[in-house]
C-alpha positions as CSV (number, residue, x, y, z in Angstrom):
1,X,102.0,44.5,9.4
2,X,105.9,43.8,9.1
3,X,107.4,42.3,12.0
4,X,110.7,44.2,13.7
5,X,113.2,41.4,13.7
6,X,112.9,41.5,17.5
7,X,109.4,40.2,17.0
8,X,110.7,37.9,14.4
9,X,112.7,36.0,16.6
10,X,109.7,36.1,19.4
11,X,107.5,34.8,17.0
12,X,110.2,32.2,15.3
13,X,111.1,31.3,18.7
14,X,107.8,30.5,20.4
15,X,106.6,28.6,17.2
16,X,109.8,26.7,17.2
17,X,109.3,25.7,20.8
18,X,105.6,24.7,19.8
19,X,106.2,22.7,17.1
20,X,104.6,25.4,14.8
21,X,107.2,25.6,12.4
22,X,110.7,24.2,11.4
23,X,114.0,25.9,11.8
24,X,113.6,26.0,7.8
25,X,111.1,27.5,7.6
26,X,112.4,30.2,10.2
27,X,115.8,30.3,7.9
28,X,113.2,31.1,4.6
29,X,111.8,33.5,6.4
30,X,115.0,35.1,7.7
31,X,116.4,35.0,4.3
32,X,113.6,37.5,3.5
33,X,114.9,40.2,5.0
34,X,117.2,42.8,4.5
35,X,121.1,42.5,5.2
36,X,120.7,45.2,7.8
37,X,118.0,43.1,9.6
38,X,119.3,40.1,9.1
39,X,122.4,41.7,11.4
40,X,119.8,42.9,14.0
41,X,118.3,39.6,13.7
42,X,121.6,38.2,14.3
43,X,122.2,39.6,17.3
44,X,118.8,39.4,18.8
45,X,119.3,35.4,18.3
46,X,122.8,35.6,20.0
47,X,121.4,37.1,22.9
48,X,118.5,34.4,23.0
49,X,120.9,31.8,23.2
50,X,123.4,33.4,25.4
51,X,119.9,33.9,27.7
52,X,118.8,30.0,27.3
53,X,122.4,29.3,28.4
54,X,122.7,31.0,31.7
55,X,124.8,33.9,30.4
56,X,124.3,37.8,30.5
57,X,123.9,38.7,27.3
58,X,126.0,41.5,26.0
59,X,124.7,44.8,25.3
60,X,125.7,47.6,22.8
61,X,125.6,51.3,22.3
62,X,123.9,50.5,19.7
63,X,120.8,49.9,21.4
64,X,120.6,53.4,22.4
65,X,119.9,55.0,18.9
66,X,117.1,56.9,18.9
67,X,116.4,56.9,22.3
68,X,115.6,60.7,23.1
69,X,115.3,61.7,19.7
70,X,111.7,63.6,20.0
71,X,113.6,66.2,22.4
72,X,115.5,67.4,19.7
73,X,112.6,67.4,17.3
74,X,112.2,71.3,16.0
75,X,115.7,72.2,17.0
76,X,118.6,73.4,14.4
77,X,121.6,71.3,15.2
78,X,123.9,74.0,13.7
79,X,121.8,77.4,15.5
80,X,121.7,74.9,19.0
81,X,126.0,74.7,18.4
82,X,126.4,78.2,17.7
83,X,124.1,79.0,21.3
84,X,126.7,76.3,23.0
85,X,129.4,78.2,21.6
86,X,127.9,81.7,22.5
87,X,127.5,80.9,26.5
88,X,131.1,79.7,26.3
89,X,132.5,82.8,25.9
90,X,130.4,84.2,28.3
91,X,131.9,82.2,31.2
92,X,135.1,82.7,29.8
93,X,135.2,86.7,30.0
């Protein structure tokens, strides 16, 4: 089972705090993953230090991909623009 990097850094950060494993060891195992995650993973750590030092951390739009994409399962983008389109000038007449 591959870990998300969310998880990663759950994982890292609990067995960090436990004397499981060395920040080394979490860096070889960061090194591992792809550039894209290693962003993600990035982030995710920013946001766990920005926590452990009283701050909000900062969100992004980003975190919102996705979200709501099964509604739109089974739907033609171009045939649902050209509906939008349709019902416009409708109102307009």
């Amino acid at each position: 089972m591959e870990l998300t990097p969310l998880e990663m850094v759950e994982l890292w950060y609990w067995q960090t705090e436990n004397g499981m494993m060395s920040t080394y060891e979490v860096l070889q195992q960061a090194k591992a993953l792809k550039p894209s995650e290693r962003k993600e993973l990035l982030r995710l750590l920013q946001e766990v230090i920005a926590v452990d030092d009283g701050q909000k951390p900062k969100r992004s739009l980003r975190e919102l991909r996705g979200l709501g994409k099964e509604i739109w399962q089974g739907i033609d983008a171009q045939e649902y623009i050209n509906e939008l389109r349709a019902e416009w000038k409708e109102r307009d007449r």
